[in-house]
Gaussian input, Z-matrix of N, CA and C with variables (Angstrom, degrees):
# hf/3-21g

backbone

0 1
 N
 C     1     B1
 C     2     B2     1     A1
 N     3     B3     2     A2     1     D1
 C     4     B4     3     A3     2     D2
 C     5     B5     4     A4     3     D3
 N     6     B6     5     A5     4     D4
 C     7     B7     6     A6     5     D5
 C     8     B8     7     A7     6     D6
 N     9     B9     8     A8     7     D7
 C    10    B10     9     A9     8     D8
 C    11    B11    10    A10     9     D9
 N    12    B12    11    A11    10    D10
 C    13    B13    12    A12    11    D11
 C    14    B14    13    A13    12    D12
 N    15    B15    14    A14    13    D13
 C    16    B16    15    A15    14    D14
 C    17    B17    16    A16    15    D15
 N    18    B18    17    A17    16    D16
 C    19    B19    18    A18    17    D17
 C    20    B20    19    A19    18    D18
 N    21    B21    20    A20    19    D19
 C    22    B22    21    A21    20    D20
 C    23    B23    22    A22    21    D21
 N    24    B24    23    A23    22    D22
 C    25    B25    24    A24    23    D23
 C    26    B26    25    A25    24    D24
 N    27    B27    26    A26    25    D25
 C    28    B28    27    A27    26    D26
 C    29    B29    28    A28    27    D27
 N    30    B30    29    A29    28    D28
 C    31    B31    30    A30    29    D29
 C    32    B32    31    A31    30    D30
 N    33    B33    32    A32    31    D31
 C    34    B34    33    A33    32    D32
 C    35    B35    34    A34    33    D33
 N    36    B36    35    A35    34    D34
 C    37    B37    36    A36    35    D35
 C    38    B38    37    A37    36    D36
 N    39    B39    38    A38    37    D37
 C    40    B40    39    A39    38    D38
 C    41    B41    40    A40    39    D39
 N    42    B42    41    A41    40    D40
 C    43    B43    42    A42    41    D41
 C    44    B44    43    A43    42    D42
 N    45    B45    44    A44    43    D43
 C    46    B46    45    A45    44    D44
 C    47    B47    46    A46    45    D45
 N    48    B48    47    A47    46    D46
 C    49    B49    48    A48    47    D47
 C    50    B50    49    A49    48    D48
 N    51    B51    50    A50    49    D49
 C    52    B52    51    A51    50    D50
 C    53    B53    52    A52    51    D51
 N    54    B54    53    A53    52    D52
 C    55    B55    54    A54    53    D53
 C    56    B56    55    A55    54    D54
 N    57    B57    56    A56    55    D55
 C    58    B58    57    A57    56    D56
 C    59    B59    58    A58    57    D57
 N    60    B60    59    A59    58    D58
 C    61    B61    60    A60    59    D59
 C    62    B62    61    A61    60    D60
 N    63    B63    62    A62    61    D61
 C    64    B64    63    A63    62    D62
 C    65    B65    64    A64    63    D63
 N    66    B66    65    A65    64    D64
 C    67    B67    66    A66    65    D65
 C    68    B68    67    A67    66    D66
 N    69    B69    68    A68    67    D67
 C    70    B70    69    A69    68    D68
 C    71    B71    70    A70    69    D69
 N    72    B72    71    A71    70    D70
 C    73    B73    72    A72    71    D71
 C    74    B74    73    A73    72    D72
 N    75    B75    74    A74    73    D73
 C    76    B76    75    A75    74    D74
 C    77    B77    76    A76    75    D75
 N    78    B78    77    A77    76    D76
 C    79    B79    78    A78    77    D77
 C    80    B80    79    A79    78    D78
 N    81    B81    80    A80    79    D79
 C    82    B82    81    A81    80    D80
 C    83    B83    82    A82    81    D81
 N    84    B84    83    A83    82    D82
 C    85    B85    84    A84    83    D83
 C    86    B86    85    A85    84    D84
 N    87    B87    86    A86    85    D85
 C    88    B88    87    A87    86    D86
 C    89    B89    88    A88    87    D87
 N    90    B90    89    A89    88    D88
 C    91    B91    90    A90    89    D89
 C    92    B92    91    A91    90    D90
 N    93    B93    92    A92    91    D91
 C    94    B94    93    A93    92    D92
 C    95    B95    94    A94    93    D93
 N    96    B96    95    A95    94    D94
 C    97    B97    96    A96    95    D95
 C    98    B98    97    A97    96    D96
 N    99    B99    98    A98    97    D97
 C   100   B100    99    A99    98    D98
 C   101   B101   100   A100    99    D99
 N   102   B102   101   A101   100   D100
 C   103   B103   102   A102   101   D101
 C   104   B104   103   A103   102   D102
 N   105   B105   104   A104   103   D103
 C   106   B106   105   A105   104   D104
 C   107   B107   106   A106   105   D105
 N   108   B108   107   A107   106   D106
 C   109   B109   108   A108   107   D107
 C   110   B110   109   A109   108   D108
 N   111   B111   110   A110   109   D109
 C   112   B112   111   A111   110   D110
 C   113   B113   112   A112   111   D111
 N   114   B114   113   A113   112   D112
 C   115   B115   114   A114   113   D113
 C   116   B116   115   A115   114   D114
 N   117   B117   116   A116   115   D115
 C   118   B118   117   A117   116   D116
 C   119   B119   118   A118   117   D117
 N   120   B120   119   A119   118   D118
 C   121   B121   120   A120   119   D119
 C   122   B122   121   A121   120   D120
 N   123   B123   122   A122   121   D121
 C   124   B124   123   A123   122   D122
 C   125   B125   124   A124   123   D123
 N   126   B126   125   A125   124   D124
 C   127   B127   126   A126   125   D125
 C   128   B128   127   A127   126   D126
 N   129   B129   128   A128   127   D127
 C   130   B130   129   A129   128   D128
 C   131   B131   130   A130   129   D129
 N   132   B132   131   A131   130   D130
 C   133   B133   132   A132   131   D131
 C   134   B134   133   A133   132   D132
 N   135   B135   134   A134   133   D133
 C   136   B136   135   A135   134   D134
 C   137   B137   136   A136   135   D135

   B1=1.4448
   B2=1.5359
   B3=1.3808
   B4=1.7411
   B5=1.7170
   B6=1.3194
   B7=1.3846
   B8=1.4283
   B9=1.5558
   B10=1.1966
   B11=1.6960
   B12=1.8405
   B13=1.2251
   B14=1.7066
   B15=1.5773
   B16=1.1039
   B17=1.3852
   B18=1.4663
   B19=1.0628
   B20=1.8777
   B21=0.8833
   B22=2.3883
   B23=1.7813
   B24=1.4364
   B25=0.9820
   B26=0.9740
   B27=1.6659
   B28=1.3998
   B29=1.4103
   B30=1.8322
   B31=1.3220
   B32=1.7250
   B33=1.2422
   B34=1.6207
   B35=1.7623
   B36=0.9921
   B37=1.7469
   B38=1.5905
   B39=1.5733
   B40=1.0994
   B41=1.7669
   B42=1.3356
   B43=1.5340
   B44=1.3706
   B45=1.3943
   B46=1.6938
   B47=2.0108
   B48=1.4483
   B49=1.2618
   B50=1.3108
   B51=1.0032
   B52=1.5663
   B53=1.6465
   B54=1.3405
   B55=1.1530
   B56=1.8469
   B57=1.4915
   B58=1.6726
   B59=1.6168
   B60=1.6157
   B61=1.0702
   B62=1.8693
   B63=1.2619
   B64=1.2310
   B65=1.5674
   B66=0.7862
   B67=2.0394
   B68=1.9634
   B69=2.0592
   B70=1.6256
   B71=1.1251
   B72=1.5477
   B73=1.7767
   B74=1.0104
   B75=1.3354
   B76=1.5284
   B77=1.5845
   B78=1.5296
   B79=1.5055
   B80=1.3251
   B81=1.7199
   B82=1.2624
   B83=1.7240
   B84=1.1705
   B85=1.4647
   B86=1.4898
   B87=1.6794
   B88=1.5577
   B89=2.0515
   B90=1.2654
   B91=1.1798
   B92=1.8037
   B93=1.1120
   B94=1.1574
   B95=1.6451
   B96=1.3116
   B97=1.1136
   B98=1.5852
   B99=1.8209
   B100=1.2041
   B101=1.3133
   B102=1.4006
   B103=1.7733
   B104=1.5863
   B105=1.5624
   B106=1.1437
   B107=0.9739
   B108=1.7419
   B109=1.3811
   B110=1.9346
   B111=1.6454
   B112=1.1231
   B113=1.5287
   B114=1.7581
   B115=1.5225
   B116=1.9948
   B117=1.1425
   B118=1.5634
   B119=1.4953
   B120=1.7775
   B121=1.3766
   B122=1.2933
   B123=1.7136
   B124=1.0712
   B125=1.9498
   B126=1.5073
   B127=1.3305
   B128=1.7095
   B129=1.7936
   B130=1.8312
   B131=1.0566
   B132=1.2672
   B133=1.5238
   B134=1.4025
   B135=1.3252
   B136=1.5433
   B137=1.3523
   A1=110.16
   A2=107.69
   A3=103.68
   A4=105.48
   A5=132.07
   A6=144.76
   A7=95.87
   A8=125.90
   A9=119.99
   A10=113.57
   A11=117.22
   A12=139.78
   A13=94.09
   A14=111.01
   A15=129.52
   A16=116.51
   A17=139.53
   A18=124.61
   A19=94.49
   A20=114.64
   A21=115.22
   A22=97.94
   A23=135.77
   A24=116.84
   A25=106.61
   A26=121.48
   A27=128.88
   A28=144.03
   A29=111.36
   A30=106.43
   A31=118.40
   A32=123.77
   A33=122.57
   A34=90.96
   A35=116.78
   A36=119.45
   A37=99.18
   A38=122.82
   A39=131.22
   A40=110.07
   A41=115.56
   A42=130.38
   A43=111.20
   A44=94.87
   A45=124.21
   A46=112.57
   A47=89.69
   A48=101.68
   A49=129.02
   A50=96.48
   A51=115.68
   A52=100.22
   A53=125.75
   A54=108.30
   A55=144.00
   A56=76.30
   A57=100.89
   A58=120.96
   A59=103.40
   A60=118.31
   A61=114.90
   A62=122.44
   A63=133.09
   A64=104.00
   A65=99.75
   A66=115.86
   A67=105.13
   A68=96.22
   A69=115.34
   A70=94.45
   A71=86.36
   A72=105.87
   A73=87.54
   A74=118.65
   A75=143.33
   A76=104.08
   A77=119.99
   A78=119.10
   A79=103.74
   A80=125.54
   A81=138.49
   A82=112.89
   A83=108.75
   A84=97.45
   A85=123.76
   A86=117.58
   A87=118.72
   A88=72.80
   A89=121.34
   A90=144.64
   A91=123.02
   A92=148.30
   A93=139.19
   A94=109.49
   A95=139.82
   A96=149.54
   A97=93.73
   A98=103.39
   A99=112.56
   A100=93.63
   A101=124.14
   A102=156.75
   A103=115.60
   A104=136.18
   A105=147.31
   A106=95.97
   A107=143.88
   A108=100.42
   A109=103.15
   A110=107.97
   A111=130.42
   A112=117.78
   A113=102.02
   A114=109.27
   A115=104.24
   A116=103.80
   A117=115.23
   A118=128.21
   A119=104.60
   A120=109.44
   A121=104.29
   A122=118.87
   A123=129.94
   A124=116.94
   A125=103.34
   A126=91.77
   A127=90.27
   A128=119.88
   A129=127.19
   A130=100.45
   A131=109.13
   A132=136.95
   A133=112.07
   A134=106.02
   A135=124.91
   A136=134.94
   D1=-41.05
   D2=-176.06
   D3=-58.77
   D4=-46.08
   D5=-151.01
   D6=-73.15
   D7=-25.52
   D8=-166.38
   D9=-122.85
   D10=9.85
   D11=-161.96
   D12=-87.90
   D13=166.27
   D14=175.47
   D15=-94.66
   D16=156.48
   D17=-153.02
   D18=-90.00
   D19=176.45
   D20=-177.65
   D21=35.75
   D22=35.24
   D23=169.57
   D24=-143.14
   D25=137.55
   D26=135.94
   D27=-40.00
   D28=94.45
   D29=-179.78
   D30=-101.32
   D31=141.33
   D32=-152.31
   D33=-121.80
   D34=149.85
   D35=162.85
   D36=-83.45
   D37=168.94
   D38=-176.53
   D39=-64.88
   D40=-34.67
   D41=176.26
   D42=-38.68
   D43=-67.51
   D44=166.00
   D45=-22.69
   D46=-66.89
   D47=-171.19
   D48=-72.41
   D49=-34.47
   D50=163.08
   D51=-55.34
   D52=-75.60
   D53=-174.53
   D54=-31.26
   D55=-35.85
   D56=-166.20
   D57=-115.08
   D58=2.08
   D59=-170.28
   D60=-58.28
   D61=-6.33
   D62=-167.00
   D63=-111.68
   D64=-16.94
   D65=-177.48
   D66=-80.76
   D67=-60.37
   D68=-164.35
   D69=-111.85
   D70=176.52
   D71=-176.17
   D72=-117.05
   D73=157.35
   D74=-163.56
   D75=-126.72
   D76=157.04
   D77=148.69
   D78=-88.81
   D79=-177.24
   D80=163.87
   D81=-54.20
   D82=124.16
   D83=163.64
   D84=-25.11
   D85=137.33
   D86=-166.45
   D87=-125.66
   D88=143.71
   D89=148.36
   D90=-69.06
   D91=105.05
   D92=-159.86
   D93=-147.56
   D94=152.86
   D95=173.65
   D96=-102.55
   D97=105.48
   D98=178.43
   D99=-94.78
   D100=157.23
   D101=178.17
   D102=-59.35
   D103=68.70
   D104=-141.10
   D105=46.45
   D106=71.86
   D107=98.45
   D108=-149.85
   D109=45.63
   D110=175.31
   D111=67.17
   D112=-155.05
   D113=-179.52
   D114=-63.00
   D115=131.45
   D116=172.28
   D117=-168.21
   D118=125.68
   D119=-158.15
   D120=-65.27
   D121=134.00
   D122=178.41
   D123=-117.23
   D124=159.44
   D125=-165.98
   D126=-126.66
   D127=154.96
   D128=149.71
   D129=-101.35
   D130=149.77
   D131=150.83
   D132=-68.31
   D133=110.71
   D134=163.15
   D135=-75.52

């Protein structure tokens, strides 16, 4: 996740978000080819 993150931002895997999704605010799912372990929807903290 870091190798493929934005620079001042929080990037979360979908697992993540799911967990905490009632706590944070999320952006829209971003689609990304994560680093072993392929295409996977990723979320920032807003």
């Amino acid at each position: 996740m870091e190798s493929s993150g934005q620079t001042s931002k929080i990037h979360v895997s979908e697992p993540t978000m799911n967990l905490t999704q009632n706590a944070i605010d999320y952006s829209e799912p971003v689609e990304m080819e994560i680093k072993g372990k392929g295409v996977m929807k990723t979320y920032f903290l807003v």
